[in-house]
Every structure is written in C-alpha cells, then in structure tokens.
N, C-alpha and C positions, 0 to 999 in steps of 0.2 A: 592401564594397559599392560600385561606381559609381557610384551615385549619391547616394551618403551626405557629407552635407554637410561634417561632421568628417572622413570618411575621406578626401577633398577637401583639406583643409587639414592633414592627417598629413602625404600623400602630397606637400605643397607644391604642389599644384595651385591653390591659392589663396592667397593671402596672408594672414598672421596676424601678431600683438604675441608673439612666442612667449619664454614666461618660463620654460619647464623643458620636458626632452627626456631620455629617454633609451631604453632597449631596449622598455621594457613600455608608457610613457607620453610626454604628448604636453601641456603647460598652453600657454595664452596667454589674451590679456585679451581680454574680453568686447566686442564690436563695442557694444552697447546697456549701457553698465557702469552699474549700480543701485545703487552704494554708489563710495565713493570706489578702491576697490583692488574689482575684480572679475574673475578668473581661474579661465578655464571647465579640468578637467584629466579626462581624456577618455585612456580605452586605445587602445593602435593597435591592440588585435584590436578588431573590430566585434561590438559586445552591446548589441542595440537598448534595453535600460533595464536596471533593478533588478529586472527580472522574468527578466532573458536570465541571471542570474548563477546560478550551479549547481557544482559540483563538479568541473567540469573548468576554470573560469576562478577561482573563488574564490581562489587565491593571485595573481593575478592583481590586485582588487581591494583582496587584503589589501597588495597592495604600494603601490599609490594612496593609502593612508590613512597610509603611512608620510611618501610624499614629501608630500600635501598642508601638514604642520605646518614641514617643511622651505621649503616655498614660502611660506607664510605668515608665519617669522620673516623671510626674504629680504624678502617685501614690506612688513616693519617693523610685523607685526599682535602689537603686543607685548600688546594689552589685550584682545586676541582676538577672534575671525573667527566666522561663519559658515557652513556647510556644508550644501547644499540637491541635492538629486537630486530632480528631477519624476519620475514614472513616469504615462505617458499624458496622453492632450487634457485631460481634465477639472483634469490638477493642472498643466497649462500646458508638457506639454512640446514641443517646437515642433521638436528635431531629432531622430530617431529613432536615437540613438545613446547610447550610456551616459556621463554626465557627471555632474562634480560642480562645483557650484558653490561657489567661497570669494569670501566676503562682507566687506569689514573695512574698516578705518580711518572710520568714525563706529560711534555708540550704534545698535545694530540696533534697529528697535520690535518691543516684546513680542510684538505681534498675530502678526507674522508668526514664523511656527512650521515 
C-alpha cells in the first residue's frame, strides 16, 4: 500500500533502526520504545492485522515466529521477551499493517497481557 506507514519504511522511503531483514521480513526498533529493547518485525507483504492472516500468508507468519526468537537472543533477551500484536483502534493499533511487538530487557508487568 502507498500509503502504509511500514510499507514506507520496508520500501526505505523513510528511515528506520533496522535490526533484521530478509526475503519475507523486515524488524527495526521501535521510534516510541516501551521497554528497554523494543523491535517492531512486520512482513514486507502488506496484511493489515491478525485478522488479514489466512491461508494464503499463514506460512508467511509461521516464518516471523521463527525469526522473532532469533532477534531476541541477538538483542541479548536471555531472561525472556515479550510478544504483542494489536488487532484494531480499540486494542491500540495505530498502523494498519501486521506487526509484532518484542518486548525485553526489564521484568514485564503482569497486568499487561
């Protein structure tokens, strides 16, 4: 999409912290980082949330989940990370593109779920 904020920043139309790259995927660090180590990792096809994921990207996804634990020891999250996906306004997702959030280096609070 054109005007898709992430696809912007795949495309290097904007600039990013960018921490892992390759065919399927795209990480870099979070502009507003909420935890000490915050690494947003986002597909270069465009799948506007967790709701866009279906049968024709699904291994697509299942490859993200590979590389996220791979990013997470790189960012030295030995005592373990966090992993958040919004789906819509109401659970605060604010770019309309499919992302995953890794959370780490302090104690997460419980509340947040």
């Amino acid at each position: 999409m054109s005007d898709c904020l992430f696809c912007k920043i795949i495309a290097g139309d904007i600039p990013s912290a960018k921490v892992y790259e390759d065919e399927l995927c795209y990480a870099f660090r979070d502009i507003a980082p909420q935890a000490p180590v915050h690494v947003l990792v986002v597909p270069k096809e465009h799948i506007p949330s967790c709701d866009g994921v279906d049968d024709g990207n699904d291994a697509l996804v299942g490859h993200i989940f590979t590389v996220i634990p791979k990013i997470a020891a790189a960012e030295g999250l030995t005592n373990g990370y966090r992993v958040i996906s919004n789906v819509g306004a109401d659970a605060g997702q604010t770019v309309p593109h499919l992302h995953f959030h890794i959370l780490g280096g302090r104690r997460m609070p419980d509340q947040m779920v």
